[in-house]
DOVO-894886 format. One record per residue: residue number from 1; residue in one letter; x, y, z of N, C-alpha, C in turn. Coordinates in steps of 0.001 Angstrom, whole numbers. Each point is the difference from the previous one (the first is absolute). Layout:
ROSE  pos  code    neast   nnorth      nup   caeast  canorth     caup    ceast   cnorth      cup
ROSE  NUM     A        X        Y        Z        X        Y        Z        X        Y        Z
...
//
This chain:
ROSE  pos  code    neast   nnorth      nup   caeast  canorth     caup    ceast   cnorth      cup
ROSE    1     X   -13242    -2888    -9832     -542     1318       49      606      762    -1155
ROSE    2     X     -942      953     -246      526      895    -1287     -643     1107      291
ROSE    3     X      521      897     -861     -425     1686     -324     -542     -240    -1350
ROSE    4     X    -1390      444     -149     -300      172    -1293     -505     1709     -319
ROSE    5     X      -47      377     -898     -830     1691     -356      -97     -357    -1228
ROSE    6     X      -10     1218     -716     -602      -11    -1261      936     -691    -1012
ROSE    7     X     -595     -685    -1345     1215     -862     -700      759      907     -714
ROSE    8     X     -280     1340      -80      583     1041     -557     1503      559      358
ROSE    9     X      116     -416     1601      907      689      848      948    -1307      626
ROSE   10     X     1052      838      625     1000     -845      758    -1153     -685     1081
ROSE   11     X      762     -950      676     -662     -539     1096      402      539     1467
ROSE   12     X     -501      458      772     -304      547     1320     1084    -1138      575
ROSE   13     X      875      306      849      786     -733      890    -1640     -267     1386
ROSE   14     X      837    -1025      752     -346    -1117     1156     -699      866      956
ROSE   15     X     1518      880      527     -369      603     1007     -503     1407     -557
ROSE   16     X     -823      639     -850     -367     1012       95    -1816     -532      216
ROSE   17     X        6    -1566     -191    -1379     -271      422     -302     -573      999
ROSE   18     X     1541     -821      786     -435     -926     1328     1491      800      907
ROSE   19     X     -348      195     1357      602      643      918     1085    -1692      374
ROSE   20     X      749       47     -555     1029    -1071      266     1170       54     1089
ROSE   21     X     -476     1332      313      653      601     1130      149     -915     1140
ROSE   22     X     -655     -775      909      283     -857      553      522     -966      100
ROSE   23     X      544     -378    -1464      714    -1268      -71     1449      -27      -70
ROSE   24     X      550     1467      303      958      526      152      871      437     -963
ROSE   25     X     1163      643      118      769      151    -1396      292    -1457     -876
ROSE   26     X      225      988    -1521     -247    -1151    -1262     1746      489     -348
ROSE   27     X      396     -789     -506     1235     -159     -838     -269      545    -1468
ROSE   28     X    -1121       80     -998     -335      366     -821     -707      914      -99
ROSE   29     X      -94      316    -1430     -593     1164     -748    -1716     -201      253
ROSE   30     X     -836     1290       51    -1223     -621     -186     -624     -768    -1078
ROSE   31     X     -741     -999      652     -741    -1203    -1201     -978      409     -797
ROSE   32     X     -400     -689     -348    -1109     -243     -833    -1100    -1079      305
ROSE   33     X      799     -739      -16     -662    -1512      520     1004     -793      579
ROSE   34     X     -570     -634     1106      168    -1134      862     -866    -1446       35
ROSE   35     X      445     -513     -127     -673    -1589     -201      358    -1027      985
ROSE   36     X     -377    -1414      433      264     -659      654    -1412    -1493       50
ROSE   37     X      566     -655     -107     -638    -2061     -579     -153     -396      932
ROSE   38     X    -1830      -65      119      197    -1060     1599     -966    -1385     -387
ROSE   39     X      896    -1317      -11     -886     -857     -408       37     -705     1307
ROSE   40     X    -1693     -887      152     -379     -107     1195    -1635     -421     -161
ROSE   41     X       28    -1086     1439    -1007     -712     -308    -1327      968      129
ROSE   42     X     -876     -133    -1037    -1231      746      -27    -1181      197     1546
ROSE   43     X      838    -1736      529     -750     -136     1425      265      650      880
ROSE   44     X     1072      576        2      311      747     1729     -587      917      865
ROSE   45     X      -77     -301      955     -931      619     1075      411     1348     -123
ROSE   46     X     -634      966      225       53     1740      530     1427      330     -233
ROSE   47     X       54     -726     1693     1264      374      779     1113       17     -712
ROSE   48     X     -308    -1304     -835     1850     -508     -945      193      -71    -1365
ROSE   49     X    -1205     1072     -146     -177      698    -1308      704     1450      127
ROSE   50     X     -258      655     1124      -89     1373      121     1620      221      570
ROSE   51     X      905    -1521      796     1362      233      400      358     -717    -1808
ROSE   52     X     -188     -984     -554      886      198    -1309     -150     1440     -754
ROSE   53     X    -1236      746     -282       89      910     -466      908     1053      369
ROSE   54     X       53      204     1617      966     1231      581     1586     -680     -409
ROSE   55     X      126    -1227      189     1567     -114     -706      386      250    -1320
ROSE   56     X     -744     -321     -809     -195      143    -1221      313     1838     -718
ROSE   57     X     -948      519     1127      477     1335     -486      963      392      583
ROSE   58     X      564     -489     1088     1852      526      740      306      -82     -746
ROSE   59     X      300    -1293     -743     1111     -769     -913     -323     1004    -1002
ROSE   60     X    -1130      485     -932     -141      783     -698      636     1380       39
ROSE   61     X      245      491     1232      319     1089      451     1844      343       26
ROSE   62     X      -12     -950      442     1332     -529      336     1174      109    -1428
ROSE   63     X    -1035    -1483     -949      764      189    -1251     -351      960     -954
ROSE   64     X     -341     1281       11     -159      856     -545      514     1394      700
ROSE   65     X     1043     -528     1255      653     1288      374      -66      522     1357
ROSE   66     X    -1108     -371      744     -551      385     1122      684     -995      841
ROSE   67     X      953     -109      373      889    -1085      544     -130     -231     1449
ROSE   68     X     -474     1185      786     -913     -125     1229    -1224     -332      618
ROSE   69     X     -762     -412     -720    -1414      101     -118      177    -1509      874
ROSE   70     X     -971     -167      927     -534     -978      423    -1078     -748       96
ROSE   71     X     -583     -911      607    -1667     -502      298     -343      768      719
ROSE   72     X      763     1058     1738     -832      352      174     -600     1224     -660
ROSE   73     X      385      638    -1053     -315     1484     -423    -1711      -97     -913
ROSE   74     X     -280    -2032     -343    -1088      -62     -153    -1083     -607     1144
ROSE   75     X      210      316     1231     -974     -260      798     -924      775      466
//
């Protein structure tokens, strides 16, 4: 994830565009961007597409500060 605006200007922090508020307090400064690699078989059903994805973004959450954040805060 990223903040983009105009190429003219600084870039907009994280949370002035996504309410990150739920994932509880962050250890850091506001972002910019957050990223996170999910490699994985193209085949997977719904279900075990949609639980690698929700870990994927904990772990995302997590290593970028949000050190509370869990699976369930994406259900």
């Amino acid at each position: 994830m990223s903040a983009e605006g105009p190429h003219n200007e600084p870039r907009p922090h994280l949370d002035a565009l996504i309410d990150l508020s739920e994932a509880g307090p962050t250890d850091r400064s506001s972002l910019t961007e957050m990223a996170v690699t999910i490699t994985v078989s193209p085949l997977l059903a719904d279900t075990e597409r949609r639980q690698v994805l929700r870990r994927a973004l904990v772990r995302m959450l997590q290593r970028f500060g949000y050190v509370e954040a869990d699976e369930h805060l994406l259900t």
